[in-house]
C-alpha positions as CSV (number, residue, x, y, z in Angstrom):
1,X,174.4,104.6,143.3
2,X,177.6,105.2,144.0
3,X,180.4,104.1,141.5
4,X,183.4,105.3,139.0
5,X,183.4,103.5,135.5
6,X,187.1,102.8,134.6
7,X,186.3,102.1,130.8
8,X,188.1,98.8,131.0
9,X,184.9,97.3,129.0
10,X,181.4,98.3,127.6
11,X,179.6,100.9,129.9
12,X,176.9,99.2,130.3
13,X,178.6,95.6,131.4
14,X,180.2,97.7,133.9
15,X,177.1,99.0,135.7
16,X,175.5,95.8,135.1
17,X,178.8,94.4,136.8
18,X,178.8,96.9,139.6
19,X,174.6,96.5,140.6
20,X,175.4,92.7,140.8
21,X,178.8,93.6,143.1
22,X,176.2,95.9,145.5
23,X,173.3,93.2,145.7
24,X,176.5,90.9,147.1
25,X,177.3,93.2,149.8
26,X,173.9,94.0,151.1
27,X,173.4,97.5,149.1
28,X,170.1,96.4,147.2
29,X,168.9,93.5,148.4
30,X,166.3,91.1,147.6
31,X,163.2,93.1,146.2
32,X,164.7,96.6,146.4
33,X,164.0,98.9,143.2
34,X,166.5,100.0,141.1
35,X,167.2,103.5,140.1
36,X,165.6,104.5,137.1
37,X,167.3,104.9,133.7
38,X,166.8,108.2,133.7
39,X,168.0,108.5,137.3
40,X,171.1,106.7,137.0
41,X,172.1,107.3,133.8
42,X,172.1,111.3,135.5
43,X,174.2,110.3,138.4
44,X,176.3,108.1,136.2
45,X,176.9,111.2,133.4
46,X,175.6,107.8,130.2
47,X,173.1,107.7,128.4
48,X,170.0,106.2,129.9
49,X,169.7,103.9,126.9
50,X,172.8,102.4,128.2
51,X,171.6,102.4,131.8
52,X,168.3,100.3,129.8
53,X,171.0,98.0,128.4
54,X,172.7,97.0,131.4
55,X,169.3,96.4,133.3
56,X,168.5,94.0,129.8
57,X,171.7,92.1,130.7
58,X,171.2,91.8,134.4
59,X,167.4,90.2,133.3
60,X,169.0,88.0,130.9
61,X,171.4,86.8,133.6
62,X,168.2,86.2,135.9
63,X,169.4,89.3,138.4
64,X,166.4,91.4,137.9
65,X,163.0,91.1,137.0
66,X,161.5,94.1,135.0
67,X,157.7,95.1,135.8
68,X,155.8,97.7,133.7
69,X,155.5,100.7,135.4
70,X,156.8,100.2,138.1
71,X,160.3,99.8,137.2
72,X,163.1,97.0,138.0
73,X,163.5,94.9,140.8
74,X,166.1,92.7,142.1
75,X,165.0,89.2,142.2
76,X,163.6,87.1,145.3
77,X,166.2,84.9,144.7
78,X,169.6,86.1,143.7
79,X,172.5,85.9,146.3
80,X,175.1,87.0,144.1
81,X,178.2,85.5,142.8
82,X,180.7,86.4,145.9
83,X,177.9,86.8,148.8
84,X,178.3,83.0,150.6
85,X,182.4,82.8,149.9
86,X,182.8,86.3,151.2
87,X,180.9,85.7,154.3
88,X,182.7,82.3,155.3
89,X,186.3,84.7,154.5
90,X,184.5,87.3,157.2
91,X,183.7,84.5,159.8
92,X,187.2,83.1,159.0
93,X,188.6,86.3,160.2
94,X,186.4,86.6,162.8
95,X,186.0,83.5,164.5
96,X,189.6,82.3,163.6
97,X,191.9,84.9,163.5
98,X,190.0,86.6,166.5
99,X,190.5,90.2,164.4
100,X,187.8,93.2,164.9
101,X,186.1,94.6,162.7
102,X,188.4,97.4,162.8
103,X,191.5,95.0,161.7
104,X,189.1,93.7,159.2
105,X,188.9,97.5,157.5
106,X,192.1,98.2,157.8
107,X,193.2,95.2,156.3
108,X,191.0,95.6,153.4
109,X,191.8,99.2,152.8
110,X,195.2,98.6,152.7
111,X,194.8,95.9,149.7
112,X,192.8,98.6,148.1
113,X,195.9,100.5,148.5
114,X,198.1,98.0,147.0
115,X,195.9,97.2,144.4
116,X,195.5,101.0,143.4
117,X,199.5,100.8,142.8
């Protein structure tokens, strides 16, 4: 997993924030394992306890299903909060502003940009 916390809230609200962000976009999808604790909480540099924590949250928010010993999946049926509006701003772009997919990129990248400012 690959992701920067900014400390603009708890750790673990922000991983929790950022799995639900990839399921979205198509990173895990429905049914993929998650990373360990352990696992992530190395590539993240936090304690795996907080990795645990934000895994608790994404169950209590009906994300992820936990299963013992094997570890935590993400749920048949989540879709994620931005997932249908982001793909009718995609066909939008598409279909009605006739841009490529490279317009598309270049577009987004540079509201990254602007944002970053």
């Amino acid at each position: 997993m690959k992701f920067i916390l900014n400390g603009t809230k708890d750790i673990y609200k922000e991983i929790a924030d950022e799995i639900k962000k990839q399921i979205s976009i198509g990173i895990y999808k429905e049914g993929d394992i998650l990373p360990s604790c352990r696992k992530m909480g190395l590539e993240l540099k936090v304690n795996p306890n907080t990795v645990k924590k934000a895994y608790d949250q994404l169950i209590s928010e009906d994300v992820v299903t936990a299963l013992p010993k094997k570890g935590y999946f993400v749920k048949k049926n989540y879709r994620g909060d931005v997932t249908l509006d982001a793909r009718r701003a995609i066909r939008f772009l598409y279909d009605d502003l006739h841009l490529t997919s490279e317009e598309i990129i270049k577009l987004v990248r540079e509201e990254e940009h602007a944002r970053d400012k």
